[in-house]
RODO-2510 file (C-alpha; in nm, 4 decimals, decimal comma):
residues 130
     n   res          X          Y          Z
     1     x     0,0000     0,0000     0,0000
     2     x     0,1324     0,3545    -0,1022
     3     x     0,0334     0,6189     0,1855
     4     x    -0,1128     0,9380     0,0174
     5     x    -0,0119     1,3062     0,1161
     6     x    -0,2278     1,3955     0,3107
     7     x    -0,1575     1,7345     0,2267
     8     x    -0,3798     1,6784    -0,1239
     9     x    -0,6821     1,6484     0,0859
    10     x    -0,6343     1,8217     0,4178
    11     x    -0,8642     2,1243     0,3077
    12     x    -1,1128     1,8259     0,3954
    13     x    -1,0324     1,7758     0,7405
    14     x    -1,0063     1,9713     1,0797
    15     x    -0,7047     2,0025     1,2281
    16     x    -0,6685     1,7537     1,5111
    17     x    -0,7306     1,5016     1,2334
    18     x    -0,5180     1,6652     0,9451
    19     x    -0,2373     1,6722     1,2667
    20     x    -0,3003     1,2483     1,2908
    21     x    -0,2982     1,2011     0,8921
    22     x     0,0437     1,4134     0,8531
    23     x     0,1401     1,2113     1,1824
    24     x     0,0891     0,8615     1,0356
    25     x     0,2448     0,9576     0,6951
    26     x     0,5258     1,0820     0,8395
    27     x     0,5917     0,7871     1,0423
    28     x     0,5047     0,5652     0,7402
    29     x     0,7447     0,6884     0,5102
    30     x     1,0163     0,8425     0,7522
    31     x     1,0517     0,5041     1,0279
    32     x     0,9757     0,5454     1,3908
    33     x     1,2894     0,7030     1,5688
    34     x     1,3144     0,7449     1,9250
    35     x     1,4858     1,0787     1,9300
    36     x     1,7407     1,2747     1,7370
    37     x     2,0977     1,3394     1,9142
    38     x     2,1887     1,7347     1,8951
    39     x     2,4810     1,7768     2,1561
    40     x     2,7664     1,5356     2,2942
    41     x     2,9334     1,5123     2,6166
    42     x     3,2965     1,5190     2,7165
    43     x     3,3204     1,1935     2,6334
    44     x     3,2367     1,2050     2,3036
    45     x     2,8693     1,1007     2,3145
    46     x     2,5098     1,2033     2,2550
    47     x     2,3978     1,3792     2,5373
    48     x     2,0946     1,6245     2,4398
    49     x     1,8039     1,4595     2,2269
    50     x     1,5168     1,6107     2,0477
    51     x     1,2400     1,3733     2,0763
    52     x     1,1421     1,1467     1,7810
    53     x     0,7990     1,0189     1,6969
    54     x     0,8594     0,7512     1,9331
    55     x     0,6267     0,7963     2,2771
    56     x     0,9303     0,8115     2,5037
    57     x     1,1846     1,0225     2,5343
    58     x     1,6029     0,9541     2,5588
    59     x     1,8105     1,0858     2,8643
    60     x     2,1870     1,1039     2,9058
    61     x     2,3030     1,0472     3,2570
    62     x     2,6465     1,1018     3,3606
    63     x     2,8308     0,9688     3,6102
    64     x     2,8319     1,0889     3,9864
    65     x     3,0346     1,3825     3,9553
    66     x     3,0492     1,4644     3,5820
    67     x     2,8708     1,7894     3,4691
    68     x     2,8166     1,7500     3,1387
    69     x     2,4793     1,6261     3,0982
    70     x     2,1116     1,7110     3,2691
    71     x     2,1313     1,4543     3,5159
    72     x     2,3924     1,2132     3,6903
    73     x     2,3961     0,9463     3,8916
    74     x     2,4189     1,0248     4,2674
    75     x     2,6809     0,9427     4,5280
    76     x     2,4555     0,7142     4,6814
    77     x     2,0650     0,5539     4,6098
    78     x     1,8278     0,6621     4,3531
    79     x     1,8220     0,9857     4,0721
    80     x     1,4592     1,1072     4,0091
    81     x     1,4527     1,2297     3,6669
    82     x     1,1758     1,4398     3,5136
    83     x     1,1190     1,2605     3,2118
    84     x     0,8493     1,4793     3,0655
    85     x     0,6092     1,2598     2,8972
    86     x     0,2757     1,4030     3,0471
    87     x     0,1571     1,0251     3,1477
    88     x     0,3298     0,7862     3,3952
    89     x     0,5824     0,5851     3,1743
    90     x     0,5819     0,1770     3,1474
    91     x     0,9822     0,2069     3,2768
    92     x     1,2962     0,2653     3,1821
    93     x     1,5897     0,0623     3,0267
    94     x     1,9207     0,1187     2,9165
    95     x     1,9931     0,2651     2,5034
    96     x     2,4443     0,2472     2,5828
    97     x     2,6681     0,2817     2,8601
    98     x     3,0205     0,2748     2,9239
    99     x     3,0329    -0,0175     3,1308
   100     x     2,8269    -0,3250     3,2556
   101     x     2,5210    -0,1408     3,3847
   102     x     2,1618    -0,2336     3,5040
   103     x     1,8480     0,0051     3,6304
   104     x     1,5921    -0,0868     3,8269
   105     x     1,2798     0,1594     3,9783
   106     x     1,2409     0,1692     4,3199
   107     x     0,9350     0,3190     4,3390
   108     x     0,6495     0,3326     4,1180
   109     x     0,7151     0,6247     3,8533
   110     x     0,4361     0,8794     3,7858
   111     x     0,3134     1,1667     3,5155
   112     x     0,6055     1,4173     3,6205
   113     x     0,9188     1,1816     3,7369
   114     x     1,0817     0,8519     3,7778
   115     x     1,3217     0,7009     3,9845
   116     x     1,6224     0,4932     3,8844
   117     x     1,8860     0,2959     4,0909
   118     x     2,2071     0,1753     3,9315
   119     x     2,3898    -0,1036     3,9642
   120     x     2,7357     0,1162     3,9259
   121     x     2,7037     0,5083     3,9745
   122     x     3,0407     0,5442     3,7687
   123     x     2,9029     0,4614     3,4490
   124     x     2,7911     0,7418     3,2062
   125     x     2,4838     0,6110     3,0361
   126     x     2,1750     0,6843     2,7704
   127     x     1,8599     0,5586     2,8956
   128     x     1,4813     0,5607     2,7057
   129     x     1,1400     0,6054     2,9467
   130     x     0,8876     0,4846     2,7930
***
């Protein structure tokens, strides 16, 4: 099946469904993405995203210490991260890290934040909430 423009018959619809149409189409012929990189870190990787069509959204967290990204990971227990999504996300898991790494929620997450323990705090990492 060949998706049509929808912009060859969006004089037909109203806007929230025009915004679906162009939504699908895009996603049709462009791929789902999960965000696009824009910045990198001192070590050399991706730590600013712009979010992709993808429902979740991906955050860099550095180690405890480092200062080159939003958030890293505490001396000791859990980060809360504001991940921005509106809705309370399914969880978390990890996109790359530098070392072995695993995350694990403590506490139920909710519309504005969720928490994540590490395994290792000295491990810069990307996550994606979902």
């Amino acid at each position: 099946m060949i998706p049509q423009d929808p912009n060859t018959f969006a004089h037909k619809l109203d806007m929230l469904h025009r915004q679906w149409v162009q939504s699908a189409q895009q996603t049709l012929t462009g791929g789902v993405d999960m965000g696009t990189p824009n910045s990198k870190d001192a070590t050399g990787q991706y730590n600013k995203f712009d979010k992709g069509n993808g429902s979740g959204n991906l955050i860099r967290i550095g180690a405890t210490g480092s200062t080159d990204n939003d958030y890293a990971w505490p001396a000791s227990g859990p980060l809360v991260i504001n991940h921005k999504l509106l809705r309370q996300p399914i969880g978390a898991h990890v996109v790359s890290s530098d070392n072995h790494l695993t995350i694990f929620q403590p506490t139920a997450p909710d519309k504005n934040s969720i928490t994540i323990h590490p395994s290792d705090n000295t491990v810069n990492a990307t996550i994606y909430v979902f």
